[in-house]
TORKOL-4160 file (C-alpha; in steps of 0.2 Angstrom, whole numbers, padded with zeros to 4 digits, m for minus):
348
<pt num="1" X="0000" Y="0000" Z="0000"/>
<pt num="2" X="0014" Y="0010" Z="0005"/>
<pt num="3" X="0024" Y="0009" Z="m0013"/>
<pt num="4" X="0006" Y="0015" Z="m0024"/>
<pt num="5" X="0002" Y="0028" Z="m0013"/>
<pt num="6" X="0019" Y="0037" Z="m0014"/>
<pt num="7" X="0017" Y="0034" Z="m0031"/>
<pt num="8" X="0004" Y="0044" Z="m0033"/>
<pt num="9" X="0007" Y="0059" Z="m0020"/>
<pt num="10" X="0026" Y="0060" Z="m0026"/>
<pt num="11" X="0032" Y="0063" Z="m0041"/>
<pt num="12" X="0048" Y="0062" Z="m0049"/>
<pt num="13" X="0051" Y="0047" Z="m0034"/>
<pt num="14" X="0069" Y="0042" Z="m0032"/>
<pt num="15" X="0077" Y="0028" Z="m0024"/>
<pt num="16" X="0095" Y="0033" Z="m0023"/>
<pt num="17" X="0103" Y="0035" Z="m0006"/>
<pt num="18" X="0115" Y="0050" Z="m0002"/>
<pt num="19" X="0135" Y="0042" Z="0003"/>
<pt num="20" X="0136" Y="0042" Z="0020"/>
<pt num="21" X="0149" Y="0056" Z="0028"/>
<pt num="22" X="0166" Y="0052" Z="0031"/>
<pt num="23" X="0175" Y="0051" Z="0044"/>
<pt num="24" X="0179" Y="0070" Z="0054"/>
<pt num="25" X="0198" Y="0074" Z="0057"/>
<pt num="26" X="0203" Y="0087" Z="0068"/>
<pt num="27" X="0200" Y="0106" Z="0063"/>
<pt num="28" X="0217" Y="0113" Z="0059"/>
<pt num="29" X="0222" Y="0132" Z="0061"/>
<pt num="30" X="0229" Y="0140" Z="0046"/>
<pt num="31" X="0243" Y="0155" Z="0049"/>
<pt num="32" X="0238" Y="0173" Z="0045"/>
<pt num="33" X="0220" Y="0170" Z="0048"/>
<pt num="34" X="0206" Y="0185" Z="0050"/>
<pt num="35" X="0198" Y="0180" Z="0069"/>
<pt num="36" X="0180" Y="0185" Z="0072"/>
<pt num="37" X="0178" Y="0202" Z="0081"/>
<pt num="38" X="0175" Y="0197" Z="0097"/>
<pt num="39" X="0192" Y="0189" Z="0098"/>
<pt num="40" X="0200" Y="0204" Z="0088"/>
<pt num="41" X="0193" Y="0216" Z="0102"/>
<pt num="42" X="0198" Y="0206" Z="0116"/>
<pt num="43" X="0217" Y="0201" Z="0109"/>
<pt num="44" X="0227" Y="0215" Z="0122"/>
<pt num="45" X="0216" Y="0205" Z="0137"/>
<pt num="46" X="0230" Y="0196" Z="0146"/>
<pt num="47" X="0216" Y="0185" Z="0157"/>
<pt num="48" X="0211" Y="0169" Z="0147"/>
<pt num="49" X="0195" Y="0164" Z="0139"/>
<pt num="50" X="0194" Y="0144" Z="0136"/>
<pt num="51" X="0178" Y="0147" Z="0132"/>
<pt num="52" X="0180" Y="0160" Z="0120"/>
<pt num="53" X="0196" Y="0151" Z="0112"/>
<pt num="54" X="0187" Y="0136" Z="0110"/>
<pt num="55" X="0175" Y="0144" Z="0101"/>
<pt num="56" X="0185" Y="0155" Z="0088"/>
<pt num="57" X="0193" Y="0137" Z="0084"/>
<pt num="58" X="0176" Y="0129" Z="0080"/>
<pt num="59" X="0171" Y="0144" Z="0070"/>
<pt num="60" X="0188" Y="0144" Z="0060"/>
<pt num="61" X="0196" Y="0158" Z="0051"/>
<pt num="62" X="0187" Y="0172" Z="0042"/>
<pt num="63" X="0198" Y="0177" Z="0030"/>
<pt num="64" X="0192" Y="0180" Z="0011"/>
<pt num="65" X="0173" Y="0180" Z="0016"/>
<pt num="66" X="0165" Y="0197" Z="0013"/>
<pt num="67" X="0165" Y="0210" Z="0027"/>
<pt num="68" X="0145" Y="0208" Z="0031"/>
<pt num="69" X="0145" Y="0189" Z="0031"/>
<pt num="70" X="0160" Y="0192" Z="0044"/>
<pt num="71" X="0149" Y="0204" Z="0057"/>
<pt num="72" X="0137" Y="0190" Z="0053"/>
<pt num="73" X="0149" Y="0178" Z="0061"/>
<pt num="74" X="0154" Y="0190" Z="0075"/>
<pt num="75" X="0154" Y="0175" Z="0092"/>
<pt num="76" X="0151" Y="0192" Z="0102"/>
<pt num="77" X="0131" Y="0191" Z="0095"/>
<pt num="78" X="0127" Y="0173" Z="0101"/>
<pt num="79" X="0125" Y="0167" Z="0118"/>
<pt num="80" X="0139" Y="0156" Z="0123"/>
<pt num="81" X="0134" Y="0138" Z="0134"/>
<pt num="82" X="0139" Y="0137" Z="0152"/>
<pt num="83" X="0138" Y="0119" Z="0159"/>
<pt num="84" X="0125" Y="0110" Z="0156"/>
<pt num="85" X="0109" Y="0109" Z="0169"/>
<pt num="86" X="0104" Y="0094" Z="0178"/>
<pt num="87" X="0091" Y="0083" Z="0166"/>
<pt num="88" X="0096" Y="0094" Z="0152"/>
<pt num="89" X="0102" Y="0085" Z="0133"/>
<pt num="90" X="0120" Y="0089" Z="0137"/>
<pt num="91" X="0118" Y="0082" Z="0154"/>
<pt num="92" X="0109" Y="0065" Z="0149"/>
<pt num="93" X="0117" Y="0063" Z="0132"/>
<pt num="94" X="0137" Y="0067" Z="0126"/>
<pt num="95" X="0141" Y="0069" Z="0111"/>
<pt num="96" X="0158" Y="0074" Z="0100"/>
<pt num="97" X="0159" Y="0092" Z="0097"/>
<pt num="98" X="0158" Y="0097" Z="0079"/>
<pt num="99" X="0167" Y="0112" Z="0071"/>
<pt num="100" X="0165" Y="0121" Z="0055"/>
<pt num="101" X="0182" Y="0112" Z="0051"/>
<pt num="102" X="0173" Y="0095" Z="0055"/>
<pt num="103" X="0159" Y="0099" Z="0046"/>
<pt num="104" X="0168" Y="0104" Z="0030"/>
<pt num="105" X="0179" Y="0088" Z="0029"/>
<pt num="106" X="0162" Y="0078" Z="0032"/>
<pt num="107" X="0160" Y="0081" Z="0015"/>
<pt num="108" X="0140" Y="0087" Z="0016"/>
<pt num="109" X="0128" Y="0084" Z="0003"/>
<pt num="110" X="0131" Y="0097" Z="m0009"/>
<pt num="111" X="0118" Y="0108" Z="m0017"/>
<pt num="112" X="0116" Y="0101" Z="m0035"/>
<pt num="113" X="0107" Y="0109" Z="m0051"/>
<pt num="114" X="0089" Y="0101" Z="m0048"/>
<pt num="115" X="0092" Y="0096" Z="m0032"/>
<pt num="116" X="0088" Y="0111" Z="m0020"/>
<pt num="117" X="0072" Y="0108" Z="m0014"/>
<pt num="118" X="0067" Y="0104" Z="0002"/>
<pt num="119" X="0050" Y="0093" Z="0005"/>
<pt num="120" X="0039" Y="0093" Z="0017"/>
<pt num="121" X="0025" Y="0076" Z="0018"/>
<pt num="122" X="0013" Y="0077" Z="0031"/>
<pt num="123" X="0005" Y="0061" Z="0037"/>
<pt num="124" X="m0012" Y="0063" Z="0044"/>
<pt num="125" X="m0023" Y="0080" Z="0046"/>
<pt num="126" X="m0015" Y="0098" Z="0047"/>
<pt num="127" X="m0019" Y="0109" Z="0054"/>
<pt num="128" X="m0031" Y="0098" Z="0065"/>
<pt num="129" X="m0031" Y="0079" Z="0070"/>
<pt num="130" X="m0041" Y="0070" Z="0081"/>
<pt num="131" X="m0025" Y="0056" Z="0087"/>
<pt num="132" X="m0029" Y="0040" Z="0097"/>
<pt num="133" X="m0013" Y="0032" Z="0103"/>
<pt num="134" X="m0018" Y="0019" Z="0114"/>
<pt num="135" X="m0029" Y="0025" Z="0128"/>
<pt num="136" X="m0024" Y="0045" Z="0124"/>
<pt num="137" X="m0036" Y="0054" Z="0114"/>
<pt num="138" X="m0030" Y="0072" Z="0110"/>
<pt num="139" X="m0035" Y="0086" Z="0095"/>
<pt num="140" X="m0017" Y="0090" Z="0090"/>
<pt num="141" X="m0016" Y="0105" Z="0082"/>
<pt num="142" X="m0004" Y="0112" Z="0073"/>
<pt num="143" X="0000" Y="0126" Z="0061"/>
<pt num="144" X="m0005" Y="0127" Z="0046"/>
<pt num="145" X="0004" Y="0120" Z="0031"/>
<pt num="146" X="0006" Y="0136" Z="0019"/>
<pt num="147" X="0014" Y="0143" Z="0035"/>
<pt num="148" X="0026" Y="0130" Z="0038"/>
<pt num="149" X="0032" Y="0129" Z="0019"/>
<pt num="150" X="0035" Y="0148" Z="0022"/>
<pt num="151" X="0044" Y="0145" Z="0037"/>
<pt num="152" X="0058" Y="0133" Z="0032"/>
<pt num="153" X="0058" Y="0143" Z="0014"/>
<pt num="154" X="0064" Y="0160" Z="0024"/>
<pt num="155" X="0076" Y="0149" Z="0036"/>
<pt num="156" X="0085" Y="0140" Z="0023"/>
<pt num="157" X="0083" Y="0152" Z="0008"/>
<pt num="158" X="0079" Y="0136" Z="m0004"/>
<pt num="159" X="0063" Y="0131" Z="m0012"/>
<pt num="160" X="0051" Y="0120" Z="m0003"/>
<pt num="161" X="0039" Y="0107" Z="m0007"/>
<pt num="162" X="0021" Y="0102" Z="0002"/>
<pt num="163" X="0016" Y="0084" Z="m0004"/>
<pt num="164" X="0000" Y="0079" Z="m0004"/>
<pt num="165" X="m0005" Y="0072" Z="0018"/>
<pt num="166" X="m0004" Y="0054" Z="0017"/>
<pt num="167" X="m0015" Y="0042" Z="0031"/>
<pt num="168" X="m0002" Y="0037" Z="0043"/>
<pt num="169" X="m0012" Y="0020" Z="0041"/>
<pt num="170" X="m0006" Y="0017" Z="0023"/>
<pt num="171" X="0011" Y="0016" Z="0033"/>
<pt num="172" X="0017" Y="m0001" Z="0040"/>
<pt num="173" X="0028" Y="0004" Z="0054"/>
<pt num="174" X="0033" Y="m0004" Z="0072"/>
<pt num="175" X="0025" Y="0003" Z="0087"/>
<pt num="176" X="0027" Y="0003" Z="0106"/>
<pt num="177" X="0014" Y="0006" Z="0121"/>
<pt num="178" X="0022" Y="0018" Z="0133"/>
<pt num="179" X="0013" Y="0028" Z="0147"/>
<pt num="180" X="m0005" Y="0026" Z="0138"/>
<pt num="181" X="0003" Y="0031" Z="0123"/>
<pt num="182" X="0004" Y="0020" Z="0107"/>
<pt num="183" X="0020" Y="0027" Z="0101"/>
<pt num="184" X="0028" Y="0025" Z="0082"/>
<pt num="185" X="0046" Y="0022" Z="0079"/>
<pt num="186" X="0056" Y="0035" Z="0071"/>
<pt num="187" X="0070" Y="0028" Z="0065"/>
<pt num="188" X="0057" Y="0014" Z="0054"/>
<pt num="189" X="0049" Y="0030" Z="0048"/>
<pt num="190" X="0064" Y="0038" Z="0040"/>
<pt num="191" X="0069" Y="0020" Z="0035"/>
<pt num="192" X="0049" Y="0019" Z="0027"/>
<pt num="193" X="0053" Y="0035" Z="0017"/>
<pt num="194" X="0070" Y="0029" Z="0009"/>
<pt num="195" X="0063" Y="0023" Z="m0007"/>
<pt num="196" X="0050" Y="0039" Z="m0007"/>
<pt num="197" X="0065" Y="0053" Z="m0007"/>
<pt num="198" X="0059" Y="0063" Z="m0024"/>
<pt num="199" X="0075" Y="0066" Z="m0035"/>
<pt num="200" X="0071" Y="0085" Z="m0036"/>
<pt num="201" X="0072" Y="0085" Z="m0016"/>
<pt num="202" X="0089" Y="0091" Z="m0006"/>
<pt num="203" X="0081" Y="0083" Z="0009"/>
<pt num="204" X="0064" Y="0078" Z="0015"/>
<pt num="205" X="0057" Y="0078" Z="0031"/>
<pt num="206" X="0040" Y="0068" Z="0035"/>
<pt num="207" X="0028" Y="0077" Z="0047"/>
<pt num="208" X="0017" Y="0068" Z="0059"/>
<pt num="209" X="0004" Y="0070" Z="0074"/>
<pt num="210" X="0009" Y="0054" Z="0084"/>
<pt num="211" X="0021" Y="0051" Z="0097"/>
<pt num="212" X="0038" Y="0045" Z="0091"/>
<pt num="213" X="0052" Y="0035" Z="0100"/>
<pt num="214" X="0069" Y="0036" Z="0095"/>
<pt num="215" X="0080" Y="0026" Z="0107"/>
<pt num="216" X="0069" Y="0012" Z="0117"/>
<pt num="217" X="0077" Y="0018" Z="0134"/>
<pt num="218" X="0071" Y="0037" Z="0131"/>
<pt num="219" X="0052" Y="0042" Z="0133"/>
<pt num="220" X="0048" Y="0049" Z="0119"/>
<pt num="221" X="0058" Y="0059" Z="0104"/>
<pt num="222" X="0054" Y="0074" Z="0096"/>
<pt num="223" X="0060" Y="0071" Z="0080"/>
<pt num="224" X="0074" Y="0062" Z="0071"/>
<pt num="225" X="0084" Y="0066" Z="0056"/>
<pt num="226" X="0098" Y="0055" Z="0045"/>
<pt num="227" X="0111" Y="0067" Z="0034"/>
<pt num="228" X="0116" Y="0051" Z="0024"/>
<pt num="229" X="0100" Y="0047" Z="0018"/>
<pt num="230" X="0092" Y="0066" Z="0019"/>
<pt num="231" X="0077" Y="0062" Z="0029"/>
<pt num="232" X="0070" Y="0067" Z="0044"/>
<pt num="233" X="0053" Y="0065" Z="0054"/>
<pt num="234" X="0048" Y="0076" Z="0068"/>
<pt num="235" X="0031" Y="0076" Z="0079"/>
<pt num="236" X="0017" Y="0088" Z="0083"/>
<pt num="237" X="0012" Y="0076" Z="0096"/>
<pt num="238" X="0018" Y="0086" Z="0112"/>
<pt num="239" X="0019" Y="0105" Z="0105"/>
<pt num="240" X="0002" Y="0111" Z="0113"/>
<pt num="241" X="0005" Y="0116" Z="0131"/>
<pt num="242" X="m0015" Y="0117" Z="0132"/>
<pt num="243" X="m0016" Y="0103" Z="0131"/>
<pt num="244" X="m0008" Y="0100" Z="0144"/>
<pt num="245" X="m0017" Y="0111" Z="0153"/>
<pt num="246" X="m0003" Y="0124" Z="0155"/>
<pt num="247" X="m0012" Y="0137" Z="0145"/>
<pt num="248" X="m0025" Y="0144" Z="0137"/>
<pt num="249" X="m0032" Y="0137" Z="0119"/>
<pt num="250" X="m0026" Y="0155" Z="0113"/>
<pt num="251" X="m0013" Y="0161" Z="0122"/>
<pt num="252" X="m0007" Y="0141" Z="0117"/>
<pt num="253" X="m0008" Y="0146" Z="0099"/>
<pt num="254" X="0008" Y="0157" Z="0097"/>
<pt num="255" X="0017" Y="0142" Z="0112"/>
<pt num="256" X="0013" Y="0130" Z="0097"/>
<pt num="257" X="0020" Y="0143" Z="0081"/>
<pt num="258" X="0037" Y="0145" Z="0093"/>
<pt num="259" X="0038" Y="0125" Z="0094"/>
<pt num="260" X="0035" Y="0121" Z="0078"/>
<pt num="261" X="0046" Y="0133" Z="0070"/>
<pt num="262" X="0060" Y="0126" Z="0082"/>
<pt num="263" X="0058" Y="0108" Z="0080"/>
<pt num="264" X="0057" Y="0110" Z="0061"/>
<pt num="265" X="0071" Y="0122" Z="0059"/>
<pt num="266" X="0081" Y="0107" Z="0070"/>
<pt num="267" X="0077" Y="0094" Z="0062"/>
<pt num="268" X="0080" Y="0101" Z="0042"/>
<pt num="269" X="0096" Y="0108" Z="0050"/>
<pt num="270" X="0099" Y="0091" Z="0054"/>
<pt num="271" X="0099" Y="0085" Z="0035"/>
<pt num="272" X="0112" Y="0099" Z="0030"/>
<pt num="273" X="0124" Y="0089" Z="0040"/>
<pt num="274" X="0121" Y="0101" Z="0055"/>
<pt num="275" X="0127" Y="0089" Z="0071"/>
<pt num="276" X="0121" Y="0096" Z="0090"/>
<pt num="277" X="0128" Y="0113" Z="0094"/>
<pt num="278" X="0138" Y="0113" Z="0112"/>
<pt num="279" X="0146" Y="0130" Z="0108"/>
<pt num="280" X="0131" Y="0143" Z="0111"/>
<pt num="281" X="0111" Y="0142" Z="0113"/>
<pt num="282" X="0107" Y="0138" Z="0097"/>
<pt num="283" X="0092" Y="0130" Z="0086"/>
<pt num="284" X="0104" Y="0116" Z="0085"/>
<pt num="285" X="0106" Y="0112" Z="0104"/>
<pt num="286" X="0099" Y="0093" Z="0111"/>
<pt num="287" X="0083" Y="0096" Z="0117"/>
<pt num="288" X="0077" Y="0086" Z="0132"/>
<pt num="289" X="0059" Y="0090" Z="0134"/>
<pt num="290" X="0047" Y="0105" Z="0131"/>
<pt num="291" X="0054" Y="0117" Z="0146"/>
<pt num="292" X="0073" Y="0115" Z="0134"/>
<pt num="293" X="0063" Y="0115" Z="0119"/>
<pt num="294" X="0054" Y="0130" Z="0126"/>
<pt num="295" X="0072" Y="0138" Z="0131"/>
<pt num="296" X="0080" Y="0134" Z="0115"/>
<pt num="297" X="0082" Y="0151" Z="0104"/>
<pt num="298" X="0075" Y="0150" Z="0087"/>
<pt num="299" X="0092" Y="0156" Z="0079"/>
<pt num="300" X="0106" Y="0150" Z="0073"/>
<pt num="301" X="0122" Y="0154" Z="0083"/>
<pt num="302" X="0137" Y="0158" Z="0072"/>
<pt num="303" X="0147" Y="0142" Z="0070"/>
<pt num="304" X="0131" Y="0134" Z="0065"/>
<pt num="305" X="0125" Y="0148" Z="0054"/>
<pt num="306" X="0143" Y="0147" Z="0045"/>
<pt num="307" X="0140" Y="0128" Z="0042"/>
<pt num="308" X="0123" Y="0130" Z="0033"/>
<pt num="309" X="0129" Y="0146" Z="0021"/>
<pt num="310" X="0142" Y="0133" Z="0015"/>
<pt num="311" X="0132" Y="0122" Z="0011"/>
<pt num="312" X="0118" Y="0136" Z="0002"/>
<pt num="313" X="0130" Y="0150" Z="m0002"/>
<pt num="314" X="0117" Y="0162" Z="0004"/>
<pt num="315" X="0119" Y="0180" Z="0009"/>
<pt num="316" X="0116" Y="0181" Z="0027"/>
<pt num="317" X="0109" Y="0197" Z="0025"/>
<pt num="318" X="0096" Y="0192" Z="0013"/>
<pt num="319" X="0092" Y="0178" Z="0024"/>
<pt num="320" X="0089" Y="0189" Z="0041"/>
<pt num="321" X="0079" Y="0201" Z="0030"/>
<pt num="322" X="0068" Y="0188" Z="0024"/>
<pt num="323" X="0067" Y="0179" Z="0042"/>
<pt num="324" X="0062" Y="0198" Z="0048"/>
<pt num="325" X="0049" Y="0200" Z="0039"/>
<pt num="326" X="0038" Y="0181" Z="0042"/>
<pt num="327" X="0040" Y="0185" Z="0061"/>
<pt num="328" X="0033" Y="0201" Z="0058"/>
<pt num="329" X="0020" Y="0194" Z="0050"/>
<pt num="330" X="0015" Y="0181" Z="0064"/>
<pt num="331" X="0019" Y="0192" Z="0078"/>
<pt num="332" X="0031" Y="0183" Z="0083"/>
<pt num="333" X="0040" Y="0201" Z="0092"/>
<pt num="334" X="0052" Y="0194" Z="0100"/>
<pt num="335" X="0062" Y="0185" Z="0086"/>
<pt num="336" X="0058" Y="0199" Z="0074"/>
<pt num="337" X="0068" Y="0211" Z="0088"/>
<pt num="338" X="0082" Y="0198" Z="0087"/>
<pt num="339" X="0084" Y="0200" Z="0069"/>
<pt num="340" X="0083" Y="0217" Z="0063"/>
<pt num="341" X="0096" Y="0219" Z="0079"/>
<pt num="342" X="0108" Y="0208" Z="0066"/>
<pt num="343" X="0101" Y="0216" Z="0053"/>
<pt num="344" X="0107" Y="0233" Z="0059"/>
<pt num="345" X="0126" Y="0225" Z="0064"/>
<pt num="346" X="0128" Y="0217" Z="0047"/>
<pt num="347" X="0125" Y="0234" Z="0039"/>
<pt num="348" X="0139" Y="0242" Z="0048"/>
């Protein structure tokens, strides 16, 4: 069932996997290198900062990038991480560091001619689905679709795709019971969506309203994404604190925007080759459970947003103006605040 329904709801349907990454040497300095600015400014401060050091390693030298693209990469922007708190990601899970150096001889999927889309497939009802898992009954709601396209098409810069929503019945995956919740394996849906990856698609990421499990000794997972094979899945399933009782149905309504957009910008991030960001709070940090999703910024921090412009060649510039304007136009005030301040230090 699974193989003529994709047929129909994706065209141009390619079975091809991506090489997996290779192996990550150590990042290596290079002599008369241009530092970020918050290193150039602090150079005559004769008290160390491991902290900082590290960091102006992982970025990596600056030199022969244009001067706005280098105040875009200025560490002194970005909130650097302290230690990690009890029963966060960082404290339950550790994980090698990755630097742009890393990233760069991990050889990430390039952009190709007609390969530069990035698609979204929904499985079930957006932006409203009744989900039985077991003996929980919830109305999961969710943005809605148009917005989400738009979303991920002003973070990334590329084109984006909707397919067609799909039953999550027409796909034969394993399951779990776990606290009253019926429970769907992540790592078989990515593995479902292999053969489904359209050739037109630089990554695909599959959309759900069911709980997920990633690891059998976790809870629950909020997504899951696979670089190598350009897929990843992420759920709705815990995103709606009113349900929860935590707020109400309409102050929950911009709660929900705030998650999704994180979740989805971490997970598509994940497909760029994008590993979890321990140098500054960044959309790329581990996430725990929704009090660190709710804490996680919605931004890229520097050595991350380095690693992505690699891979698109954007202008950052162009990319904060177009971010600016969407959270404008959602009200989401806070974020907008956040980028025309960027905005304003790119300029000069």
């Amino acid at each position: 069932m699974l193989a003529t329904t994709l047929g129909l709801a994706l065209a141009g349907c390619g079975g091809a996997r991506s090489r997996p990454a290779s192996a990550s040497p150590a990042g290596s300095s290079a002599p008369a290198v241009v530092r970020s600015p918050e290193v150039a400014a602090r150079q005559a401060d004769p008290s160390p900062d491991p902290s900082l050091e590290r960091r102006d390693a992982a970025l990596g030298p600056l030199v022969g990038l244009p001067a706005r693209t280098r105040r875009a990469l200025d560490l002194a922007a970005f909130e650097p991480l302290g230690d990690p708190p009890p029963g966060s990601w960082r404290d339950r899970v550790h994980e090698p560091s990755q630097s742009f150096a890393d990233f760069v001889a991990a050889s990430p999927n390039a952009l190709e001619p007609g390969r530069r889309t990035l698609v979204l497939l929904p499985l079930g009802s957006f932006p409203t689905e009744v989900v039985i898992d077991g003996s929980m009954v919830a109305a999961v709601r969710t943005p809605e679709l148009y917005e989400l396209r738009g979303f991920v098409r002003s973070y990334f810069g590329l084109p984006v795709d909707v397919v067609t929503p799909m039953p999550i019945s027409d796909v034969e995956l394993p399951t779990r019971e776990h606290e009253g919740r019926r429970q769907y394996s992540a790592l078989a849906l990515v593995d479902a969506f292999v053969p489904a990856l359209p050739e037109h698609a630089y990554s695909m990421t599959v959309l759900i309203n069911h709980d997920l499990f990633v690891a059998p000794e976790r809870d629950y997972g909020f997504g899951y994404a696979t670089h190598a094979e350009r897929l990843a899945v992420m759920s709705f399933a815990r995103l709606d604190p009113h349900a929860q009782g935590a707020l109400q149905a309409f102050e929950a309504e911009e709660r929900i925007r705030q998650r999704a957009y994180k979740l989805l910008a971490h997970e598509v991030g994940h497909t760029f080759g994008l590993h979890h960001c321990d140098h500054h709070a960044c959309i790329m940090n581990g996430m725990a459970d929704e009090l660190e999703l709710d804490q996680t910024p919605l931004h890229l921090c520097a050595i991350c947003l380095r690693k992505l412009l690699h891979v698109t060649g954007a202008d950052p510039q162009a990319r904060y103006e177009a971010l600016a304007g969407w959270y404008e136009e959602f009200s989401l005030d806070d974020e907008a605040r956040w980028v025309r301040g960027r905005l304003a230090e790119i300029e000069g």
